[in-house]
MARTIKE-309056 format. One record per residue (C-alpha): residue number from 1; residue in one letter; x negated, y negated, z negated. Coordinates in nm, 2 decimals. Example, Ala and Ser with C-alpha at 12.3 -4.5 7.8 and 13.67 -1.06 7.14 Angstrom:
2
<1, A, <-1.23, 0.45, -0.78>>
<2, S, <-1.37, 0.11, -0.71>>
END
This chain:
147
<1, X, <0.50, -2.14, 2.44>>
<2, X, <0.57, -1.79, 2.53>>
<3, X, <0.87, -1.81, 2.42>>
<4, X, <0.86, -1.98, 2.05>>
<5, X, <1.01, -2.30, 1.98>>
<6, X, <0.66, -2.44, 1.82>>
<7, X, <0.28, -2.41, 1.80>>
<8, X, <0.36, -2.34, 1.41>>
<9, X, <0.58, -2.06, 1.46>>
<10, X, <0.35, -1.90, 1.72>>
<11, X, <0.02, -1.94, 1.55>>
<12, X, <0.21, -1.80, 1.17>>
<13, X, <0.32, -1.52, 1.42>>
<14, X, <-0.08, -1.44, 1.55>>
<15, X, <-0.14, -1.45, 1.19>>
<16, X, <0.11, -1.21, 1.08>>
<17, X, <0.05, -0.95, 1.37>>
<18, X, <-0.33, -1.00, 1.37>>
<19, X, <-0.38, -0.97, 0.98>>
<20, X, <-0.12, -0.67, 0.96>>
<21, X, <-0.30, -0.51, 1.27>>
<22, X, <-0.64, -0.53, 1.12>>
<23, X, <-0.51, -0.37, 0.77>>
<24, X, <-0.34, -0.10, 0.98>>
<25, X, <-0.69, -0.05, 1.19>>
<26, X, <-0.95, -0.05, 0.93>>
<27, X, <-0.77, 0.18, 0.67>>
<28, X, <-0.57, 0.54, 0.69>>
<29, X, <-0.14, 0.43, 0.81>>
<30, X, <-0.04, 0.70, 0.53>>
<31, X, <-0.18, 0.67, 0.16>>
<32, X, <-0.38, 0.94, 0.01>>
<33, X, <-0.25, 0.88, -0.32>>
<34, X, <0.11, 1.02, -0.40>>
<35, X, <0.26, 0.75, -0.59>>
<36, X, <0.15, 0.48, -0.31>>
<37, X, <0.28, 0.73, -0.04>>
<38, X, <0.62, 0.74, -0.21>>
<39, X, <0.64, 0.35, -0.24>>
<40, X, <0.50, 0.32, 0.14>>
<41, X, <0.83, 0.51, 0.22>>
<42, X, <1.05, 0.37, -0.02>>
<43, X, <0.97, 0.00, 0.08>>
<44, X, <1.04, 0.10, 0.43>>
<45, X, <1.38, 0.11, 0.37>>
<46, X, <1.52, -0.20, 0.33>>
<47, X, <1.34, -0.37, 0.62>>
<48, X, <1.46, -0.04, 0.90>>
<49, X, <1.80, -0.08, 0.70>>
<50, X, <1.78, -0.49, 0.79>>
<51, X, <1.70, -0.43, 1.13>>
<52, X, <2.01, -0.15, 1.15>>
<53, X, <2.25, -0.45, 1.02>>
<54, X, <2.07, -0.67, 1.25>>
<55, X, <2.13, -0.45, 1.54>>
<56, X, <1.80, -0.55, 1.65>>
<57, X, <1.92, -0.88, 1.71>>
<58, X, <1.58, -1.02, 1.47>>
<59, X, <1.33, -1.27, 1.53>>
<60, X, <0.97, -1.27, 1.43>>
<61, X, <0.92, -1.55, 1.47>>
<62, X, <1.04, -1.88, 1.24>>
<63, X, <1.31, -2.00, 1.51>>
<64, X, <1.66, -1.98, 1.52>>
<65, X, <1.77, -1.75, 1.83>>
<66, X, <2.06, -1.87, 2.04>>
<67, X, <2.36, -1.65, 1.96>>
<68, X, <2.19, -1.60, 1.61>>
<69, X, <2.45, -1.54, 1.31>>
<70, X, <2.47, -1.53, 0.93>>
<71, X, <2.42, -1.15, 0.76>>
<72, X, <2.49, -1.15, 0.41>>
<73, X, <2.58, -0.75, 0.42>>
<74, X, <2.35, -0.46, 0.38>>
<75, X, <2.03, -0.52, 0.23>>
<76, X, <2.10, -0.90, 0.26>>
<77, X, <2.40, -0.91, 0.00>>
<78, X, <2.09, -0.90, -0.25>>
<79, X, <1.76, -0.98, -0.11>>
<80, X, <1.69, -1.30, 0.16>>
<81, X, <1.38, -1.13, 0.38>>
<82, X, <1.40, -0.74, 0.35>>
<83, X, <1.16, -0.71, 0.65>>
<84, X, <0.91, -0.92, 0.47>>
<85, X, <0.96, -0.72, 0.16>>
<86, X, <0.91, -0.43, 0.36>>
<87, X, <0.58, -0.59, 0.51>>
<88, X, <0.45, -0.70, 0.17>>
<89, X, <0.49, -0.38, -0.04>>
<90, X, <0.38, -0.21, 0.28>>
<91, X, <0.07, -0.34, 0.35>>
<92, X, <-0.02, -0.38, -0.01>>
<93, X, <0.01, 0.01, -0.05>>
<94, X, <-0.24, 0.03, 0.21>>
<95, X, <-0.49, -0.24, 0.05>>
<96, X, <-0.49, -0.05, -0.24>>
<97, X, <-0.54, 0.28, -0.07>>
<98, X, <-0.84, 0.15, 0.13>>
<99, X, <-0.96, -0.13, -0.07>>
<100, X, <-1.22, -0.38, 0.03>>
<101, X, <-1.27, -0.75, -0.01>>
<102, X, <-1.23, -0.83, 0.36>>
<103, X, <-0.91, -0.64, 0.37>>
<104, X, <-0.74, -0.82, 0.03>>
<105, X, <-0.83, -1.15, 0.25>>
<106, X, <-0.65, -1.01, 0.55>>
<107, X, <-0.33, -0.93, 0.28>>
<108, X, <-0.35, -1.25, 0.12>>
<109, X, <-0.36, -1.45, 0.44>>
<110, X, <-0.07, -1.25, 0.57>>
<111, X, <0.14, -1.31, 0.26>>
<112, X, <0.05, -1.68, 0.30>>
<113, X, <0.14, -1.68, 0.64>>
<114, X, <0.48, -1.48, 0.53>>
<115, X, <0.56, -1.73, 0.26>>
<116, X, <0.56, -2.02, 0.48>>
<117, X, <0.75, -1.84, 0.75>>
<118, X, <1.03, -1.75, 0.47>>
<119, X, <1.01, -2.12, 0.41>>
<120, X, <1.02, -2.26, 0.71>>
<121, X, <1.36, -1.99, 0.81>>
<122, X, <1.52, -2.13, 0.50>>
<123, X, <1.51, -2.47, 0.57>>
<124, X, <1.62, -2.42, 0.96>>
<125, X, <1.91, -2.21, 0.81>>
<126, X, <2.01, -2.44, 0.54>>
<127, X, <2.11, -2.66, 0.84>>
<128, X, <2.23, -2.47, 1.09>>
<129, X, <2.44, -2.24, 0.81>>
<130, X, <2.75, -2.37, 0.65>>
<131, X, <2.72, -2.13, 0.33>>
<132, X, <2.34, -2.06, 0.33>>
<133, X, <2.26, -2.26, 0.06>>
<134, X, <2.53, -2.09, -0.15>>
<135, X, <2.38, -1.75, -0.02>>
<136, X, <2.08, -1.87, -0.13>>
<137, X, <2.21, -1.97, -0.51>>
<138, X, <2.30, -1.60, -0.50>>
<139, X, <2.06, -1.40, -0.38>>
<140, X, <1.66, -1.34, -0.45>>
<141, X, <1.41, -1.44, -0.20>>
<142, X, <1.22, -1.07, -0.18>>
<143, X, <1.24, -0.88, -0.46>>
<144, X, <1.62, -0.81, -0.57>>
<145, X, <1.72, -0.94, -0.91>>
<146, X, <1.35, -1.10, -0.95>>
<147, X, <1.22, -1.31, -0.71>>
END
């Protein structure tokens, strides 16, 4: 289906793009608020960084690509999902800058929806990784030297 290897990863995709969109849409792109402007920029960095190392070679979706290899360098070597770190501090700047109750449901669906994305890529690499589980052992999920 258009390209994803399952009704789950194309429907957790929807989710994350329609959920993201709508905070985008109903809120200003750029806090008003200093400190949240500075941590909006700041928590773009390791996801534009990931996709540098990447060389745009990323999925969005929960699949492994064909031709798809192991980066533990960059932004990796201490953190599992930059881009979803970028997309979760992110968006939760934005929340807070506009803040309603409908667009806190939106943020919580799309960290739902991001959590059992990160879950399903770990398992799929677990297998298809000699090493991942090690990198794993070593590493934090999102939030370096936390969580």
């Amino acid at each position: 289906m258009f390209g994803f290897k399952s009704l789950k990863s194309f429907l957790l995709v929807l989710l994350q793009l329609i959920t993201a969109a709508y905070i985008l849409i109903t809120g200003k792109i750029f806090p008003d608020d200093l400190i949240l402007f500075i941590i909006l920029i700041i928590s773009l960095l390791p996801g534009i960084y990931a996709i540098l190392i990447m060389k745009f070679n990323f999925n969005i979706a929960p699949d492994l690509k064909t031709g798809a290899i192991f980066v533990s360098r960059g932004p990796y070597k201490y953190i599992r999902h930059p881009m979803y770190s970028t997309l979760i501090i992110s968006m939760l700047c934005l929340v807070i800058n506009y803040f309603t109750i409908i667009r806190l449901i939106a943020y919580l669906i799309l960290i739902t929806a991001l959590f059992i994305k990160m879950y399903l890529e770990e398992n799929i690499l677990s297998k298809e990784f000699e090493g991942y589980k090690e990198y794993i052992l070593r590493t934090k999920r999102i939030i370096p030297f936390i969580y």
